[in-house]
C-alpha positions in Angstrom: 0.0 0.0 0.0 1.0 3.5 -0.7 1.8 5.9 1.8 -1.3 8.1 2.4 -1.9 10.8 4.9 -4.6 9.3 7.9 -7.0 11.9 7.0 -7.0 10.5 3.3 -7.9 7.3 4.1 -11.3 5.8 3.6 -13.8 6.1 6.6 -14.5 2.9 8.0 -18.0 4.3 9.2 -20.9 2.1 10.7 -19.1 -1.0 9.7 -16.1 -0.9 12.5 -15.3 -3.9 14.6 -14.0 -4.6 18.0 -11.3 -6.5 16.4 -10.4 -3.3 14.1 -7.4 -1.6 14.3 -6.7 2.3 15.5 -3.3 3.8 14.9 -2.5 5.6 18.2 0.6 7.8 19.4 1.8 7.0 22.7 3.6 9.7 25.2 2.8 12.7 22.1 4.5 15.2 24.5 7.5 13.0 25.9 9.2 10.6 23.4 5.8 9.8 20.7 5.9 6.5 19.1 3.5 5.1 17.0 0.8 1.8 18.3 -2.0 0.2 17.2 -5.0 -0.7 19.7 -7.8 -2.9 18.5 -11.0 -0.8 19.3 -12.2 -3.2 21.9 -8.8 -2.7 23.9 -9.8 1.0 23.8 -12.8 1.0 24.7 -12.2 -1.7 27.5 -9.8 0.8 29.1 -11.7 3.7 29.0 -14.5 1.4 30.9 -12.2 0.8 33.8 -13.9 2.1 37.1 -12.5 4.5 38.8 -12.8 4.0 42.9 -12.4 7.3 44.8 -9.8 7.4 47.6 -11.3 7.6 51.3 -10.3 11.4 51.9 -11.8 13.0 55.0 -13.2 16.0 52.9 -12.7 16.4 49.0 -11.9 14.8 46.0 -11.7 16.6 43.1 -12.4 14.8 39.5 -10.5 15.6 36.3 -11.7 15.0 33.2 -8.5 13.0 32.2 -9.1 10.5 35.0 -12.7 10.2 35.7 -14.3 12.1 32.3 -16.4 9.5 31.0 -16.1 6.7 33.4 -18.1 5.1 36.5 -16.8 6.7 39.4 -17.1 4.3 42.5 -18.2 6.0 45.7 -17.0 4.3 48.7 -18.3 4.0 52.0 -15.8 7.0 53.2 -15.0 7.1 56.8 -15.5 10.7 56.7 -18.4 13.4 55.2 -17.1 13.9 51.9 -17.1 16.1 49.1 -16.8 15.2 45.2 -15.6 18.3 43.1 -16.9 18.2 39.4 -14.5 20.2 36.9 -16.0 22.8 34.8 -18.6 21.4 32.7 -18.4 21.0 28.4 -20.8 19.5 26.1 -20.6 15.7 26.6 -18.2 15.3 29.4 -20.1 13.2 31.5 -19.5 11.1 35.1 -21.4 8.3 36.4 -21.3 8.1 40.3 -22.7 4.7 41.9 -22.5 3.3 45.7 -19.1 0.8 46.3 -20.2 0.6 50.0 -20.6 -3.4 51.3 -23.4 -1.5 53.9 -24.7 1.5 54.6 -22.8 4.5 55.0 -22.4 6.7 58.1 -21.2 9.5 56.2 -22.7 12.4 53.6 -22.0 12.8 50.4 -21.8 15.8 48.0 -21.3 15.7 44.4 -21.1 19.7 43.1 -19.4 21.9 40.9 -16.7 24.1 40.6 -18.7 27.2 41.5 -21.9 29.3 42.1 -22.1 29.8 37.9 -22.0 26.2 37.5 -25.1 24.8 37.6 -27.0 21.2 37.8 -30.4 20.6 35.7 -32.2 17.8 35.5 -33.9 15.5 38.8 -32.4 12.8 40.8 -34.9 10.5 42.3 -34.3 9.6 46.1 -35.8 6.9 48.0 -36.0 7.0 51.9 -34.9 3.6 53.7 -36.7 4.5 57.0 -39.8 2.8 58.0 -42.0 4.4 56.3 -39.6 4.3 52.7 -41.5 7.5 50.8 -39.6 8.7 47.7 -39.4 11.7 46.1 -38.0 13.6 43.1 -36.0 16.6 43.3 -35.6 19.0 40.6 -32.8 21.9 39.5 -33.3 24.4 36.9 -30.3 24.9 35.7 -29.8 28.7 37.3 -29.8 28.0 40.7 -28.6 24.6 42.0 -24.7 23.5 42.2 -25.0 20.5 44.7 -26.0 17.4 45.2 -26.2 16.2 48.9 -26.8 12.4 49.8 -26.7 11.9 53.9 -25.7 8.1 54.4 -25.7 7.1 51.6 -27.0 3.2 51.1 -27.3 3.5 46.9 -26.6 5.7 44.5 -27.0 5.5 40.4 -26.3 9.2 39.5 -25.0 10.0 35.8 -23.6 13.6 35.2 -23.2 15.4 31.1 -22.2 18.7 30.3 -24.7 20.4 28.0 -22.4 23.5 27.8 -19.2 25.3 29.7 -21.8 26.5 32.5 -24.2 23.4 33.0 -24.6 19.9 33.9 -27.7 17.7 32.8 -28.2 15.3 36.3 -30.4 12.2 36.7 -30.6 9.1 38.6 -31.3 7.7 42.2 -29.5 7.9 45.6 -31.3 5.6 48.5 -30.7 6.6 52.0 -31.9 7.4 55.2 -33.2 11.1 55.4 -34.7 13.7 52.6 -32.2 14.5 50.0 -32.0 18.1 48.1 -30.4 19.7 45.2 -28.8 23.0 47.2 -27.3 26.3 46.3 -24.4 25.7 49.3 
């Protein structure tokens, strides 16, 4: 075969493979050398979880570690708070409960700042007694938190619609009322 330039190749389109082939350039800003990856092995380790560590109050997501992944929430031995980066159109985050049992602790999931906003609902079903549910709701101009108080579930995906807001959806079980807040 000739050489030809990548973007001069034919598009493979609709009919790709998992077995198929991707020409990939490892390290581009140390030493770049070329690879191939089939597309299953890509998407396979872009599908990794990632587990949060058990900090006492923050952890703060990056797009190049947690962008498009499920993010494992364990059962911290502390209240903890998740930082979101700034959103952008279709970075998204899904958020689910690692615990083996209920959590003692709160959790918040929110953004960067009081211009960043959630919109969208999050279900939340109460594990007292009397087990009501209820549906919360954010706008989109007003809410930039997500608080979950012992947490015993929680199914929560996250996707930028633009640099200032995050569509939000899902369930969180627990014992007490949850809220989206302006904190």
């Amino acid at each position: 075969m000739a050489d030809k330039k990548i973007t001069a190749l034919t598009s493979l389109g609709t009919a790709s493979a998992r077995e198929d082939l991707l020409h990939v350039v490892d390290d581009p800003s140390g030493t770049p050398i070329n690879k191939k990856v089939t597309i299953g092995e890509m998407e396979n380790a872009l599908a990794v979880p990632v587990e949060l560590a058990d900090h006492a109050s923050s952890n703060v997501l990056t797009e190049a570690t947690h962008g498009g992944r499920t993010i494992v929430v364990p059962n911290f031995s502390a209240d903890s708070v998740i930082t979101l980066p700034a959103p952008k159109a279709g970075l998204s985050f899904h958020f689910i409960y690692g615990g083996a049992a209920a959590d003692g602790t709160d959790v918040t999931i929110k953004t960067t700042g009081n211009t960043l906003f959630f919109k969208g609902a999050v279900t939340f079903l109460d594990a007292t007694d009397d087990e009501h549910s209820s549906t919360v709701f954010s706008n989109g101009t007003a809410h930039f938190s997500l608080k979950v108080d012992t947490t015993q579930a929680l199914d929560i995906n996250i996707v930028g619609i633009s640099s200032t807001v995050y569509y939000i959806s899902g369930n969180a079980t627990s014992l007490q009322f949850q809220r989206l807040v302006n904190l």
